[in-house]
C-alpha positions as CSV (number, residue, x, y, z in Angstrom):
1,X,328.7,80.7,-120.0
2,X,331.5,83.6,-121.7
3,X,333.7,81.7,-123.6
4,X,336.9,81.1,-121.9
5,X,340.0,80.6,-123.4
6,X,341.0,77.2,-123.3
7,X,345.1,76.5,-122.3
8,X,347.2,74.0,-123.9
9,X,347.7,73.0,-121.0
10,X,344.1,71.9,-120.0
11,X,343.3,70.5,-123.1
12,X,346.8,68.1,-123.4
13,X,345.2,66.7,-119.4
14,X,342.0,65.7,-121.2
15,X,341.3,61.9,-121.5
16,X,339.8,62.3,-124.9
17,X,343.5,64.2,-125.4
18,X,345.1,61.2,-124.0
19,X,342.8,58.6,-125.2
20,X,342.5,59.6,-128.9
21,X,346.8,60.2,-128.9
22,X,346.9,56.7,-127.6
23,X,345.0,55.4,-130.2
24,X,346.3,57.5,-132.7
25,X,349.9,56.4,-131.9
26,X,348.9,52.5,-131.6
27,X,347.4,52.9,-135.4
28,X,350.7,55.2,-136.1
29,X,352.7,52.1,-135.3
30,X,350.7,49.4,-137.0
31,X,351.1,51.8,-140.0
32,X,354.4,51.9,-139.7
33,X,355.0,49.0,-139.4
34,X,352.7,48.1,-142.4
35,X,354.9,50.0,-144.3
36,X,357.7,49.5,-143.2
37,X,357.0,45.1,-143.9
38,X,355.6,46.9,-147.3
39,X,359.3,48.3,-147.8
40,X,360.9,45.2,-146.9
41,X,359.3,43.1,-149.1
42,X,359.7,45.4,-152.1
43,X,363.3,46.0,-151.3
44,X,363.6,42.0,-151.3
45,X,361.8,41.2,-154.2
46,X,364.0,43.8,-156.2
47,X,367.0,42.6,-155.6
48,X,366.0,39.1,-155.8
49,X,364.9,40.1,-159.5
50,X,368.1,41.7,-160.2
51,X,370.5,38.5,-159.1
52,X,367.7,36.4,-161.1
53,X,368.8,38.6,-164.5
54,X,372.5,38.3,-163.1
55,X,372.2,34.2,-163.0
56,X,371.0,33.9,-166.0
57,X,373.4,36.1,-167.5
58,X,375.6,34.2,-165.8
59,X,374.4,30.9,-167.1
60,X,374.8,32.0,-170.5
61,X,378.4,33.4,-170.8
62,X,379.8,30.5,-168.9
63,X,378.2,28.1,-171.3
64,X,380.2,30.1,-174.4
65,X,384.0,29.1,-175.3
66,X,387.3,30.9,-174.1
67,X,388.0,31.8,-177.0
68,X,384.7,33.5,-178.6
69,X,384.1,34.6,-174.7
70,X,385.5,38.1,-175.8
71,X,383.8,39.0,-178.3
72,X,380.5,37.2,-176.5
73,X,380.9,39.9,-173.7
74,X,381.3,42.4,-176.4
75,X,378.2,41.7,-179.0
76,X,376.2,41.2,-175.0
77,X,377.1,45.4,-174.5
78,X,375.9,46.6,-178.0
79,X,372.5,44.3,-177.6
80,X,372.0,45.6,-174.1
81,X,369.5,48.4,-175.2
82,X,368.5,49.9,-171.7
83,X,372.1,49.9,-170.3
84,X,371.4,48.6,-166.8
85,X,373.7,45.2,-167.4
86,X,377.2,45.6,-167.6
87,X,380.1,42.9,-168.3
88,X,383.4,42.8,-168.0
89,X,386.4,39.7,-168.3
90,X,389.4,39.8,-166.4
91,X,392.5,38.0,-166.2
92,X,394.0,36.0,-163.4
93,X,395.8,38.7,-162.5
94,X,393.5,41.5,-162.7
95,X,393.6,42.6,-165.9
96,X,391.1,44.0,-167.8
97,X,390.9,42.1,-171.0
98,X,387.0,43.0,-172.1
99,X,383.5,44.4,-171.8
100,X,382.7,47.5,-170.3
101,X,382.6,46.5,-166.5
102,X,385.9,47.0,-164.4
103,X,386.1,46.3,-160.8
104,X,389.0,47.1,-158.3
105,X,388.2,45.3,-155.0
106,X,387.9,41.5,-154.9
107,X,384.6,39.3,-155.1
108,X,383.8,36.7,-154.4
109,X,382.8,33.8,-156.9
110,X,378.9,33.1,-157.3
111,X,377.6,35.3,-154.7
112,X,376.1,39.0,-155.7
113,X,378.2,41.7,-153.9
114,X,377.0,45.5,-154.3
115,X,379.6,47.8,-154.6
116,X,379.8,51.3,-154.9
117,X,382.3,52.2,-157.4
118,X,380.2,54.5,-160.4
119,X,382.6,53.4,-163.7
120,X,381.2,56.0,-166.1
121,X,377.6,57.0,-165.6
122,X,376.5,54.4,-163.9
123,X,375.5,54.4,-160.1
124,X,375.5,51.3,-157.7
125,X,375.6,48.4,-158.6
126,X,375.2,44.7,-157.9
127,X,377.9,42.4,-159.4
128,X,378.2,38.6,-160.2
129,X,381.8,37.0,-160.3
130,X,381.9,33.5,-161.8
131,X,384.7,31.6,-163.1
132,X,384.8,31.0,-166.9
133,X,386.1,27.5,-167.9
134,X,390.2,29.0,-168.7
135,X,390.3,30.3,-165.2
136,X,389.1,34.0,-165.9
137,X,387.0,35.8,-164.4
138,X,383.5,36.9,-165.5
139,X,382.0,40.1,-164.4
140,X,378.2,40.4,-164.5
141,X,376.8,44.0,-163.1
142,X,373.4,45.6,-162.7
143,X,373.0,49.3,-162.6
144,X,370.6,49.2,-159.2
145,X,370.4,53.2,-159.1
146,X,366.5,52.8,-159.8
147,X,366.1,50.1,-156.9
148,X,368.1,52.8,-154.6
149,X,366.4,55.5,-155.8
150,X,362.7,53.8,-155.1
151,X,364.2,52.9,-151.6
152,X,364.6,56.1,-150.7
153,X,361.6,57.1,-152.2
154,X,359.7,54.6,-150.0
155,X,361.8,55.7,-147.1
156,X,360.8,59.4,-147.7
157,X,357.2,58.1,-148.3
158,X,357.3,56.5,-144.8
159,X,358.8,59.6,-142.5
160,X,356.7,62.1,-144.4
161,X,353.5,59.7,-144.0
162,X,354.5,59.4,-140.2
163,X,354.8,63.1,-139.1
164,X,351.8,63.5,-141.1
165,X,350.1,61.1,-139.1
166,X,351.3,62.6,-135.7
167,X,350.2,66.0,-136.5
168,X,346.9,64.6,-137.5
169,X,346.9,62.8,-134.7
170,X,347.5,65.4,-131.8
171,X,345.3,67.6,-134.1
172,X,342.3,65.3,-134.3
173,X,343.0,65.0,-130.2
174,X,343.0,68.8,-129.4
175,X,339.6,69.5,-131.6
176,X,337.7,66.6,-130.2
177,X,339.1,67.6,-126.4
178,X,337.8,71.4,-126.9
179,X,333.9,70.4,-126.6
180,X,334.4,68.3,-123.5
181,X,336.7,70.7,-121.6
182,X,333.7,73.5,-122.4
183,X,331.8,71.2,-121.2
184,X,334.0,70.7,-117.9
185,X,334.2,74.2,-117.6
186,X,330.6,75.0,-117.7
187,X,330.1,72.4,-114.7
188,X,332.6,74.2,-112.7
189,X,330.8,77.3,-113.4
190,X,327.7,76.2,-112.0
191,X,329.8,74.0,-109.4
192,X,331.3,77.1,-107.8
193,X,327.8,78.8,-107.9
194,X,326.3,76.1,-106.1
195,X,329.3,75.8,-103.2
196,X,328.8,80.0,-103.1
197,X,324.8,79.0,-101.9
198,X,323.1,79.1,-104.8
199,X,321.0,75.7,-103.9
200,X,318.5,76.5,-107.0
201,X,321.6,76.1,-109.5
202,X,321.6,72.9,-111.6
203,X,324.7,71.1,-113.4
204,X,323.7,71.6,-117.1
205,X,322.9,68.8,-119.4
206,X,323.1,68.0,-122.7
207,X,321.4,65.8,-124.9
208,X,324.5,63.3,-125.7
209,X,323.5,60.8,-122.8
210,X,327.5,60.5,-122.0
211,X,329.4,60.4,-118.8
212,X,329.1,63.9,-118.0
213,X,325.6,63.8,-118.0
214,X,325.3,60.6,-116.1
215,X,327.6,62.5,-113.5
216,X,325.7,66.0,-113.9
217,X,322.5,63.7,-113.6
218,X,323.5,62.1,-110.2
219,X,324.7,65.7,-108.7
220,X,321.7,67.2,-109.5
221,X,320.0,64.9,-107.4
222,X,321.9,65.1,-105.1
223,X,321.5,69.2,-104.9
224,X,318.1,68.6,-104.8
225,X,318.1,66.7,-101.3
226,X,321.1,68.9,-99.8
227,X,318.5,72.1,-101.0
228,X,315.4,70.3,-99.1
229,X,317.1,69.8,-96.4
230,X,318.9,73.0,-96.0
231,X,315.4,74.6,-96.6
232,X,313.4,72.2,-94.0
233,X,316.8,72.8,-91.1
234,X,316.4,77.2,-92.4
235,X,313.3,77.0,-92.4
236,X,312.5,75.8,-88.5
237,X,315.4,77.7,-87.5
238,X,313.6,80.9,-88.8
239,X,310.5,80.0,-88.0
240,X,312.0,79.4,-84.1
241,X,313.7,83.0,-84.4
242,X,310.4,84.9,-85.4
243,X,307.4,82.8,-83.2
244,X,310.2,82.9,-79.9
245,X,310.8,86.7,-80.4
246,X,307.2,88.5,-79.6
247,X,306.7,85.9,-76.3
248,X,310.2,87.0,-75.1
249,X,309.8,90.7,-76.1
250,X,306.5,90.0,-73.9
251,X,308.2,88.8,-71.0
252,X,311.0,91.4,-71.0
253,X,308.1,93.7,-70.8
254,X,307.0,92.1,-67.5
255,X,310.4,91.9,-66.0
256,X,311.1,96.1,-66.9
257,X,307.6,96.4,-65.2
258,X,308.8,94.5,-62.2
259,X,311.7,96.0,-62.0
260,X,309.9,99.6,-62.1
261,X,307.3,98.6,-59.1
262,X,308.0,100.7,-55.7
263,X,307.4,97.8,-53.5
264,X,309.5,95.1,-55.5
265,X,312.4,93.2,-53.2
266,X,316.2,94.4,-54.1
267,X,316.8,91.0,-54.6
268,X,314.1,89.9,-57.2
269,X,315.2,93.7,-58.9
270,X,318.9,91.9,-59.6
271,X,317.7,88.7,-60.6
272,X,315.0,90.6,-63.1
273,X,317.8,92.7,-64.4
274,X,320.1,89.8,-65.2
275,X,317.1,87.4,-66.6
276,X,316.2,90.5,-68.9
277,X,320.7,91.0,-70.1
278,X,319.8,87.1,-70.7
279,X,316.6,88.1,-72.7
280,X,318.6,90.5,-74.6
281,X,321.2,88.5,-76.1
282,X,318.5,86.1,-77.1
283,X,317.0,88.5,-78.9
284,X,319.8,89.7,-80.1
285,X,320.7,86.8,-81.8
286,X,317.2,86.3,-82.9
287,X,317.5,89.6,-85.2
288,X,320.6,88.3,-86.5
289,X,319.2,84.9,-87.5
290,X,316.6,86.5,-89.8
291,X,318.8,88.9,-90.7
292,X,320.5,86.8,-92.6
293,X,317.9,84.7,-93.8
294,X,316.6,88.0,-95.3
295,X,319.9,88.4,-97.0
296,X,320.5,84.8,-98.0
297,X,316.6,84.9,-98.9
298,X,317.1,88.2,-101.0
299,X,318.7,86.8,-104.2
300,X,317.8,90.4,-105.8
301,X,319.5,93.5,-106.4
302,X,317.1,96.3,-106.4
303,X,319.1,98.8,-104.4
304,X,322.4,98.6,-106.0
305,X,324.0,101.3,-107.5
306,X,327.1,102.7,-108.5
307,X,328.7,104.1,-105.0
308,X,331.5,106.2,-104.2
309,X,333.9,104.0,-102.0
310,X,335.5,107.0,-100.0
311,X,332.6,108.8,-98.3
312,X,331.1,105.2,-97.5
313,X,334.2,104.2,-95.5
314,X,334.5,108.2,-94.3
315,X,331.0,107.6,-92.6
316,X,331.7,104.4,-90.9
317,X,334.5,106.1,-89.6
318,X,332.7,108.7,-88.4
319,X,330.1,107.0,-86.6
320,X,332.8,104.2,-84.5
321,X,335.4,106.7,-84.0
322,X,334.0,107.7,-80.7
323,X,333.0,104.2,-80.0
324,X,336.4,102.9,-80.0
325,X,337.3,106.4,-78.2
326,X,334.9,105.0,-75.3
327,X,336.6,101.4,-75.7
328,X,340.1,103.0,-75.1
329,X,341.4,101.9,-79.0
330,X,342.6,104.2,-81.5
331,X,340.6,103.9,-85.1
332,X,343.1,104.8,-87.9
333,X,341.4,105.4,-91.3
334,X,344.0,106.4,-94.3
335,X,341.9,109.0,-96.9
336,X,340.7,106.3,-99.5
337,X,341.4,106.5,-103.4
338,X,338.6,107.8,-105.9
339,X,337.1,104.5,-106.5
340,X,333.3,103.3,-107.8
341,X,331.7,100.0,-107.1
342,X,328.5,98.5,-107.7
343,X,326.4,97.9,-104.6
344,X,324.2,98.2,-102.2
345,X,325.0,101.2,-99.9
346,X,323.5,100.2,-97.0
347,X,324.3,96.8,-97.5
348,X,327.8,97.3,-98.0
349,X,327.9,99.8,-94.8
350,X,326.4,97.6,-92.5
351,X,329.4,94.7,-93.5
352,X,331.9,97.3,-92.6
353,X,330.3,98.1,-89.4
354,X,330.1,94.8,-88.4
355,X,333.7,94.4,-88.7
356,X,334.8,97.3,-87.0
357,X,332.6,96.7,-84.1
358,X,334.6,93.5,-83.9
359,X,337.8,95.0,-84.4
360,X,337.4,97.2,-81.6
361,X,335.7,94.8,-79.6
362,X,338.2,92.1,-80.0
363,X,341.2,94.6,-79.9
364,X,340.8,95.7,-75.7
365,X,341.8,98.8,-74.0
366,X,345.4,100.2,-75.8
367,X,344.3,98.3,-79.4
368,X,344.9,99.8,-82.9
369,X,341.6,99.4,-85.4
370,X,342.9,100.3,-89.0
371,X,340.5,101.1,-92.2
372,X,341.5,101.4,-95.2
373,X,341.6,100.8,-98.8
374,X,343.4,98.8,-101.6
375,X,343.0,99.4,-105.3
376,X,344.8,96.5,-107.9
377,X,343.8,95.3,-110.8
378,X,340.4,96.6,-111.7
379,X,339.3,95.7,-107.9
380,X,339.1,97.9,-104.7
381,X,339.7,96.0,-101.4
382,X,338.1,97.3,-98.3
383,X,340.4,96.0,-95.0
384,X,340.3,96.1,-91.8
385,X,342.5,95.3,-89.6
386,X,343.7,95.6,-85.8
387,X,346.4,94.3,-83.7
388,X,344.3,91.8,-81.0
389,X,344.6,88.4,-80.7
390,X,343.3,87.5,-84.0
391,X,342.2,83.9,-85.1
392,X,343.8,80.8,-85.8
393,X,344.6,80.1,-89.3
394,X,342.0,76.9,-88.9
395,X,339.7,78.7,-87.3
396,X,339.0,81.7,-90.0
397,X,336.8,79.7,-92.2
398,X,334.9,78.6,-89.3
399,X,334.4,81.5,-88.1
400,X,331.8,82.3,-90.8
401,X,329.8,80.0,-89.5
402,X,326.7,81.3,-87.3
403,X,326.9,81.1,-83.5
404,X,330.7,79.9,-83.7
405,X,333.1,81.7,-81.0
406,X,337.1,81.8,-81.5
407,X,339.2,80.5,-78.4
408,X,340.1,84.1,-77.7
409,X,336.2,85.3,-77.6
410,X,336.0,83.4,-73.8
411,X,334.2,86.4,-71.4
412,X,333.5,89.0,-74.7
413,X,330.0,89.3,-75.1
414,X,328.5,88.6,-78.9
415,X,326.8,86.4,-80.6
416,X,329.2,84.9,-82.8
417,X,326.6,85.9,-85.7
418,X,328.6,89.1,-86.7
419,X,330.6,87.3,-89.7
420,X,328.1,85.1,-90.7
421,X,325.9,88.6,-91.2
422,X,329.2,90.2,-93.5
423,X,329.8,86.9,-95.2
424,X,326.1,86.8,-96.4
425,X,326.4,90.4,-97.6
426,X,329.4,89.9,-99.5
427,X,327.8,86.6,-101.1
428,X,325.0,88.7,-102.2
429,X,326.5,91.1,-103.8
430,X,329.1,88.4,-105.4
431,X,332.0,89.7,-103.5
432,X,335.4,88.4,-102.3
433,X,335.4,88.1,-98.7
434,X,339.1,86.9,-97.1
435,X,340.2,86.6,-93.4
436,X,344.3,86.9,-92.9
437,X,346.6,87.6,-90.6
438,X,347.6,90.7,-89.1
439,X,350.3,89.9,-87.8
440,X,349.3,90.6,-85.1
441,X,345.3,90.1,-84.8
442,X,343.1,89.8,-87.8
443,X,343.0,91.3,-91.3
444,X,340.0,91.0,-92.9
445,X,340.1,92.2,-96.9
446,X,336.4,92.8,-99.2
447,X,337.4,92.5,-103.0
448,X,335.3,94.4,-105.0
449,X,334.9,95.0,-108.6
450,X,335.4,98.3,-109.7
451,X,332.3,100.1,-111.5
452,X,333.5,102.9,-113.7
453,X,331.9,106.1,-112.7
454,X,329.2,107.4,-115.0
């Protein structure tokens, strides 16, 4: 089938949409969470190394004396080559009295505190108080700007990682929906075609073996049994039609030749004319059944051609103008636009005909019957419409139907087989074929494509 553009829509409603988002965000999460553990444990294990360097730093000043403690701090500084561990001695009070390490809020002894105070070029940093042996305090700090700095590093890793993941996600979803939806959308195409009476029409398959397969599988097979049956039920009802119509034409002869005899009783005259109005509508709706068997049999489109709209509709006109004249209704026809469709002429005039023979039929003595035209869009739209007693909004569809007869048809003679004969000339031609309201009585619209003139 044409390619169709596919919505956003459409393809966010598809289960492989839904099913690979799902799945993606479950593995998102586990990911995340992964990394997140990953983080954790990294962020742990760093600062559990930095208070292992602080202990031990720890563990060494406090085993030195008060009074080379000073200069101990001091000699610690100059061998400190990468500058990460600071130190610092302060009084009871306060006050600094060495190293390079000052700190203003208060600690607390033996437990690592991070502060955020940047003395000189230093960033954060995690600080050990202990109490030296004279009652001052040491100050043991670790520059922890790298460990901060990898944090956020990791953190960064972790968002960026995560959108990355949900745009691949949704992106892997709406690629793997696009062949599916296709798919769909080439079994709706054949779907409609099928409901439109196209029996021979198959669900297309692939060679995947999946679900839609299985399903196109089982509706094919199921088409198949619908199409025999429709063609065993047409196909008696046709053959009824044609063998029943040359014995009745027979016997209609007889009863015009009885009716014609000299010597025939009044009586048996009016009982022969009524048996052969009888005959006549049997007949009637005999030519109509294969009527449209021919047309629903026809499946070909030998006589179209590129037709002027306007004349077509000026002809019909024309020809039921004094017809609804004799019927006591008024046909209005408004002058129709230059338009150019592709169809069968004849065809196409014998649908309109049909509905205004039941427009003016339906309408009664004092009726209005109007024609006219509609052009929107690329498509011309035939209508007629009149002001009787129209049909029930349940009843239009139905009303399609062969043989069926409104409520308000009760004492109008017809067959009831005068839609089912438009309905399967719009369906050949691949027409739009719509019953409204008039508002009042019925509206009946015919959608056509238009066909640029050549």
């Amino acid at each position: 089938m044409p390619f169709e553009r596919l919505r956003l829509r459409e393809i966010r409603k598809t289960s492989t949409f839904r099913l690979t988002a799902l799945l993606g965000v479950v593995f998102a999460l586990g990911v995340a969470a992964l990394l997140g553990l990953i983080y954790a444990l990294s962020a742990h294990e760093l600062t559990a190394r930095s208070d292992r360097i602080l202990q031990r730093e720890a563990a060494r000043l406090q085993a030195v004396s008060a009074e080379a403690l000073p200069d101990r701090i001091i000699t610690e500084i100059r061998h400190n080559a990468s500058g990460l561990t600071l130190f610092g001695l302060q009084s009871h009070d306060g006050t600094h009295i060495a190293g390079n390490l000052r700190v203003s809020t208060d600690l607390g002894f033996n437990r690592p505190t991070n502060i955020r105070e940047k003395p000189g070029a230093h960033g954060p940093l995690r600080v050990l108080a202990i109490r030296a042996t004279t009652g001052e305090t040491i100050l043991i700090g670790r520059d922890i700007a790298p460990i901060v700095d990898l944090r956020h590093r990791m953190l960064a890793l972790l968002l960026a990682s995560g959108a990355a993941m949900v745009v691949l996600v949704f992106g892997v979803g709406f690629v793997l929906s696009l062949a599916p939806l296709r798919r769909v959308r080439d079994l709706q195409a054949a779907s409609r075609e099928i409901a439109g009476g196209r029996l021979d029409r198959r669900m297309p398959i692939s060679k995947r073996g999946d679900e839609l397969d299985l399903f196109a599988g089982t509706v094919n097979a199921m088409i198949e049994e619908v199409e025999r049956v429709v063609a065993q039920v047409k196909g008696v009802t046709d053959a009824i039609a044609h063998d029943l119509r040359t014995p009745l034409a027979h016997v209609r002869g007889q009863l015009q030749r009885a009716i014609t005899l000299a010597d025939t009783d009044p009586r048996i005259v009016r009982l022969a004319e009524a048996a052969t109005a009888d005959l006549d509508l049997v007949l009637e709706r005999f030519a109509a059944l294969l009527r449209i068997s021919e047309l629903e049999a026809r499946g070909r489109h030998a006589g179209f051609a590129v037709v002027p709209v306007a004349p077509m509709l000026a002809a019909a006109y024309d020809l039921y103008e004094p017809l609804a004249e004799d019927a006591g209704v008024r046909l209005n026809h408004a002058a129709a636009p230059d338009a150019t469709i592709t169809c069968d002429s004849k065809l196409l005039f014998e649908a309109v005909s049909n509905l205004l023979d039941n427009a003016i039929k339906f309408t009664g003595v004092g009726g209005d019957v109007w024609l006219s035209t509609e052009i929107d869009d690329g498509f011309v739209t035939i209508v007629v419409r009149d002001n009787g007693p129209g049909l029930a909004a349940g009843e239009r569809q139905a009303a399609l139907r062969r043989f069926y007869r409104g409520t308000e048809a009760t004492g109008i003679p017809g067959t009831g087989l005068g839609l089912s004969v438009v309905a399967a000339i719009v369906h050949l031609h691949g027409f739009d074929l719509e019953l409204g309201d008039g508002a009042p009585g019925l509206t009946v619209r015919i959608r056509c494509p238009i066909t640029p003139a050549r």
